[in-house]
N, C-alpha and C positions, 0 to 999 in steps of 0.2 A: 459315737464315732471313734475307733480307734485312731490311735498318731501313729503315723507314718514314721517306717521303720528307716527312711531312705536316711540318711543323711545329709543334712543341709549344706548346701554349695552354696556358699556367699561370693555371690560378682563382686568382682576385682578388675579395675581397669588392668588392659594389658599395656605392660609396657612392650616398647622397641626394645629391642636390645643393643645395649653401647654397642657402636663399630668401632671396635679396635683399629688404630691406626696404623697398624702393617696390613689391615684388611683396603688400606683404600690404596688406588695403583700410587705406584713410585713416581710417575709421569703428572700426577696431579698434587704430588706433597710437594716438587722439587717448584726452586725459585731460578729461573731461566736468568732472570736479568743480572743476579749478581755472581752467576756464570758467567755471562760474556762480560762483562767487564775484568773481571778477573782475567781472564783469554783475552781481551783486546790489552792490557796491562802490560801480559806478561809476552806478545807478540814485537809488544812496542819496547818495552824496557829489555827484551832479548835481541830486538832489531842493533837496538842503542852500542849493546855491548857487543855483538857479532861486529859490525862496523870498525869500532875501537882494536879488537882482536887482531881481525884481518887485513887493517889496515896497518899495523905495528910489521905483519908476518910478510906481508907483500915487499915495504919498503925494507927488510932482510938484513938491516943493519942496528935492531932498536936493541936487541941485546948487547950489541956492542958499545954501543953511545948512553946506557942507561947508567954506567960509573960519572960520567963525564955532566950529564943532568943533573945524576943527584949532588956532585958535587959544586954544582953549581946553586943548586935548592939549597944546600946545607952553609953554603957562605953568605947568604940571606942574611942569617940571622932571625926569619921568623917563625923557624920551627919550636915547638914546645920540648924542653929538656928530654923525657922520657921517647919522645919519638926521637932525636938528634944519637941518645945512647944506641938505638936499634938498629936505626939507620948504619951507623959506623961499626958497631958491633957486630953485625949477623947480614947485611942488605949489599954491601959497598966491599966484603973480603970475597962474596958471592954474587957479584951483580951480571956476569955473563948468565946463570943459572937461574934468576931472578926475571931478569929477561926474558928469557922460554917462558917460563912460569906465567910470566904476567900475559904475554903475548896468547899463549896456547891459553891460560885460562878465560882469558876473555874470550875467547872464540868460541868455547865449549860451553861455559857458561852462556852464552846469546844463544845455541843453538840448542840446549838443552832447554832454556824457558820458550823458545818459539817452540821447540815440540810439540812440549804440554799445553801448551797454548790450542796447536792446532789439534789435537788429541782431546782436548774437551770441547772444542765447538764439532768436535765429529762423533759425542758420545748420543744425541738424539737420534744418530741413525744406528750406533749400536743395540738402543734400547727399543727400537723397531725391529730388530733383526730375533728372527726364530731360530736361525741357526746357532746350536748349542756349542759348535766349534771356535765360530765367528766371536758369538760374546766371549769365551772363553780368553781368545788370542785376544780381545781387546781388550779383557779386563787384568790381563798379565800385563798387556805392552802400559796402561794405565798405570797398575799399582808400580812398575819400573819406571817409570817417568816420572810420577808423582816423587818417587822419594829424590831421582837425579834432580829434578826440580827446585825441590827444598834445599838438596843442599848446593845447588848454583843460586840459587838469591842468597844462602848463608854468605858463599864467595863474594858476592857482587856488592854485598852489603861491606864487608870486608875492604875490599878496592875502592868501593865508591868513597869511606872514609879513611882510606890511605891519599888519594887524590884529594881530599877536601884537606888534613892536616898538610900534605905538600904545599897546597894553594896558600898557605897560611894562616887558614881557616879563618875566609874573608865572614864577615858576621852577615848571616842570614837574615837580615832585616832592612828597615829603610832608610836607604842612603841617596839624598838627592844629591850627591857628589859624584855618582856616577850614574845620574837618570837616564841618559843618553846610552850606555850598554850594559847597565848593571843591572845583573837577574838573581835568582838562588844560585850559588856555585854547583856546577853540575855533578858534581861527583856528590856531594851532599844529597842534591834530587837525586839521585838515583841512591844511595842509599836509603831515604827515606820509601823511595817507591819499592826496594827490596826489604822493608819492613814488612808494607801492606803484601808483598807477594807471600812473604811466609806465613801470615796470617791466613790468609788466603788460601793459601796452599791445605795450611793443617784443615781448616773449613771441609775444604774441596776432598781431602781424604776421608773424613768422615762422613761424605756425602756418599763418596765411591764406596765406600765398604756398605753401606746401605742398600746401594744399589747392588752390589754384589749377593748382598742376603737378599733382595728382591727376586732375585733369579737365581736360587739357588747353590752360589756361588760359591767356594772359603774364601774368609777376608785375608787369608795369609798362606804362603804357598805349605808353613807346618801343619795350616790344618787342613791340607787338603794332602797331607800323607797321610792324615791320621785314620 
């Protein structure tokens, strides 16, 4: 009997083949939950300081009387050396200018995290949308929010410990000395909660540029000259 000239196929289990994870949709990688919290976050801690802003700009007189506060804060005696040199130095030779500043920044700042805020609880129905114009415009007005975003919690973070060192940076802990109205100092909470926004935020960008490469998007408007 001759042998068989064919050559021998040795069975070999087939494998699957890895699926690559840009091969699975973006709608099934992404984590919903700690998007809305982010967006309920930054609606509520943008509420907080719109409030604050608007309500300095209404009563039309805070730039005026903000010499007269801090000179009142600075006879305390509970301010810290290096904030008292700042204060007198650069804050009190300019406190009508300081004034606008502080007033308009808080306004802009609350308005800027409530944006982004409402701009990501609106990105599920961008990512339903077929229209290549629509995602387009949404994913501009995004990557422009997201960076104003970042740097209004930068602000907020800022102010919220310029108000906690005015307060005389009551100590964030427990004090049954004042159980009856004594909470974290606010301006501290909200600094801390404009920690978690920035973290947050950088998160949330490198979600969006993912999302943007999901749909063929540039992550950046230079590379979509290129």
């Amino acid at each position: 009997m001759l042998p068989s000239t064919k050559p021998r196929i040795e069975a070999r289990p087939i494998e699957e083949p890895v699926k690559r994870q840009q091969d699975v949709p973006f709608q099934q990688r992404s984590i919903h939950i700690p998007n809305l919290a982010l967006s309920g976050l930054q609606l509520i801690v943008g509420y907080a300081w719109l409030l604050a802003g608007v309500d300095k700009i209404l009563l039309g007189t805070f730039p005026d009387q903000l010499s007269g506060l801090l000179r009142t804060t600075l006879s305390s005696g509970r301010l810290p050396g290096f904030f008292v040199v700042t204060l007198q130095g650069l804050v009190m030779p300019n406190a009508t200018l300081f004034g606008f500043l502080i007033e308009w920044g808080e306004t802009l700042a609350g308005l800027g995290l409530m944006s982004a805020g409402l701009l990501a609880l609106l990105r599920p129905l961008a990512m339903r949308s077929r229209s290549t114009t629509s995602v387009r415009l949404f994913a501009f007005g995004e990557r422009l929010l997201g960076i104003l975003a970042l740097l209004a919690a930068v602000g907020t973070l800022l102010l919220g410990l310029s108000y906690f060192v005015l307060d005389g940076m009551p100590a964030p802990w427990f004090a049954p000395s004042v159980a009856y109205g004594g909470a974290i100092q606010s301006g501290l909470f909200l600094a801390g909660a404009s920690v978690v926004l920035i973290a947050g935020q950088l998160a949330q960008r490198s979600q969006s540029q993912e999302w943007m490469l999901s749909r063929g998007l540039p992550k950046s408007p230079k590379e979509a000259r290129a």
